[in-house]
C-alpha atoms as one frame of an Amber mdcrd trajectory, in Angstrom:
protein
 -96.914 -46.362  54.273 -93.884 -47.997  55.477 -91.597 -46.398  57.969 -88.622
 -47.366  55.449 -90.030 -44.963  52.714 -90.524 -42.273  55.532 -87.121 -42.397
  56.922 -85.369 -42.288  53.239 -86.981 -39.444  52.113 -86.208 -37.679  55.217
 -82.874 -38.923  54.961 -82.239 -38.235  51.625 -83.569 -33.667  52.539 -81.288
 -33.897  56.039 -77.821 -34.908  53.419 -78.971 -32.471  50.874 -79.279 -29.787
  53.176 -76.226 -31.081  55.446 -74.256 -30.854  52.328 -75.226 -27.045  51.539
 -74.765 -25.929  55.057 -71.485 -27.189  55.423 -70.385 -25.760  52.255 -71.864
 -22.696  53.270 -70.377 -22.501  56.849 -66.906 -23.074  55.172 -67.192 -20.299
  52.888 -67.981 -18.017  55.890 -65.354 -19.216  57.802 -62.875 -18.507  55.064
 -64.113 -15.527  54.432 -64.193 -14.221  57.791 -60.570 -15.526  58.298 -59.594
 -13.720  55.290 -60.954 -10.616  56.307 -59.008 -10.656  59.779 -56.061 -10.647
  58.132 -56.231  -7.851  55.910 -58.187  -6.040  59.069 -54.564  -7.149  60.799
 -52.411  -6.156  57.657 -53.768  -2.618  57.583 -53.796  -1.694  61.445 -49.790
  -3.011  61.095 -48.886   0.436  59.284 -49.173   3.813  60.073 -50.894   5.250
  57.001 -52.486   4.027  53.795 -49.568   5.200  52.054 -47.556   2.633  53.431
 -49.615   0.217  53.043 -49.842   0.787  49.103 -46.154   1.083  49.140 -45.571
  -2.215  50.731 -48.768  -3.780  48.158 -47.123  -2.817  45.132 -43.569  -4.572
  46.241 -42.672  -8.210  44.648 -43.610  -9.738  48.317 -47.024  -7.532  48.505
 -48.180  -8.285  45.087 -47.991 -12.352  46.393 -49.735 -11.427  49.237 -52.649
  -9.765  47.366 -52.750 -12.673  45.547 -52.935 -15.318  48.599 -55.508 -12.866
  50.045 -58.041 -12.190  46.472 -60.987 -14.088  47.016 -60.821 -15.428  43.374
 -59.403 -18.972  43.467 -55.807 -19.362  41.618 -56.385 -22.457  39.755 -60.027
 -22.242  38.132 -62.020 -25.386  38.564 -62.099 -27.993  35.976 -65.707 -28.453
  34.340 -65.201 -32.643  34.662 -64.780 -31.942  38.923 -68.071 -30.555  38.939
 -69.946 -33.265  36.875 -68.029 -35.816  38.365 -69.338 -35.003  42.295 -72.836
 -34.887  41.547 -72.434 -37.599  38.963 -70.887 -39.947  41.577 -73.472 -38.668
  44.371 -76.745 -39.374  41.938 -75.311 -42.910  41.074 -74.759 -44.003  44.175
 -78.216 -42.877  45.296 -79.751 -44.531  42.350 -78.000 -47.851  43.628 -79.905
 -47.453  46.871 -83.001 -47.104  45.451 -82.453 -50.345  43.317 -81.485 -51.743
  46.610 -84.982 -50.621  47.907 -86.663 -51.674  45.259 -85.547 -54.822  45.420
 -85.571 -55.372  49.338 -89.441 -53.595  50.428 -90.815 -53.318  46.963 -91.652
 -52.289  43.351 -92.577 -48.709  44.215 -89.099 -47.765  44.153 -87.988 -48.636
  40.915 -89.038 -45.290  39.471 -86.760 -43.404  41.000 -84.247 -45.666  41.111
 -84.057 -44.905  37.015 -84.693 -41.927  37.028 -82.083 -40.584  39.575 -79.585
 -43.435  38.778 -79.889 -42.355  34.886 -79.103 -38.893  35.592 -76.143 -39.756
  37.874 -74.702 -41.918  35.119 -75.194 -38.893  32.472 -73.347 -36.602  34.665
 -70.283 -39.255  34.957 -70.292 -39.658  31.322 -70.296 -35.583  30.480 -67.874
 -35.827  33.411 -65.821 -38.248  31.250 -66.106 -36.181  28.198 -65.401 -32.707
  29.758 -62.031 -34.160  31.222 -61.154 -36.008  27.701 -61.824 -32.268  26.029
 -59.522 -30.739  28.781 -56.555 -32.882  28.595 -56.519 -32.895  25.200 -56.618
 -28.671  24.780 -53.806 -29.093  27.779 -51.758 -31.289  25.331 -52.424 -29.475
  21.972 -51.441 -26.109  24.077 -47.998 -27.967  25.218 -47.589 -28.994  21.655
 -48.194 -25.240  20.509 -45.998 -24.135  22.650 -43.180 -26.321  21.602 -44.188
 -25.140  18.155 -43.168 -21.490  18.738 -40.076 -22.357  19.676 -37.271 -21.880
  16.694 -35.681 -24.857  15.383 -32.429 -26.200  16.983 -29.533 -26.685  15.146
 -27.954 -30.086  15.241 -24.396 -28.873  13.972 -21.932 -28.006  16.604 -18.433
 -26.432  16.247 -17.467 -23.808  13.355 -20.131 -25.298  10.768 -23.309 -24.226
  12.945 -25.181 -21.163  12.222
């Protein structure tokens, strides 16, 4: 077996798991930063009845909000097809490379991975198509519900 085919497959298990760990060790961190600060907010007043007092203010609600662990802005379904979609494509592109470089053997997967990554991009394609369209037929609701303006000025309008 050549060393080539050894050292992509390896290659291709260290990014996968390289990609997961980092994600992973950013969560923590985030997390654990997170978590200081409320530790910090808390030991700042005297007793917990201050510290619902000051929650429940305009300025306290924001800051419960900065500090929820639920994201503000959900994620779009398209930004997680796309990612994968663009990651599986360009892997199937090295494998076509491969193939065509050290030999037939890697033609298989080049299709089969490079297929999948090109499925993703196109339900990536479709999801954000669906989504701007419900964000423009909600704007266009919206300007629905408003009541009609009157283009008469001066003693004639109603």
């Amino acid at each position: 077996m050549p060393i080539g085919s050894i050292l992509t497959s390896i290659a291709f298990f260290a990014m996968i798991v390289a990609i997961v760990w980092l994600g992973t060790v950013t969560r923590r961190r985030d997390t654990d930063r997170r978590a200081e600060l409320i530790r910090q907010l808390i030991d700042k007043f005297s007793t917990g009845e201050a510290f619902a007092e000051a929650m429940q203010s305009p300025e306290g609600s924001k800051l419960a909000d900065a500090l929820s662990l639920s994201r503000e802005q959900p994620r779009r379904a398209w930004v997680g097809l796309f990612v994968p979609g663009s990651i599986l494509t360009a892997l199937g592109l090295g494998f076509v490379v491969l193939s065509l470089t050290m030999g037939d053997v890697y033609r298989i997967p080049a299709v089969v991975i490079g297929s999948v990554g090109i499925a993703l991009l196109v339900s990536s394609y479709v999801a954000w198509r669906a989504d701007r369209d419900d964000s423009d037929q909600s704007a266009n609701e919206n300007e629905d519900d408003a009541p009609p303006r009157s283009t008469v000025s001066g003693p004639d309008a109603l």
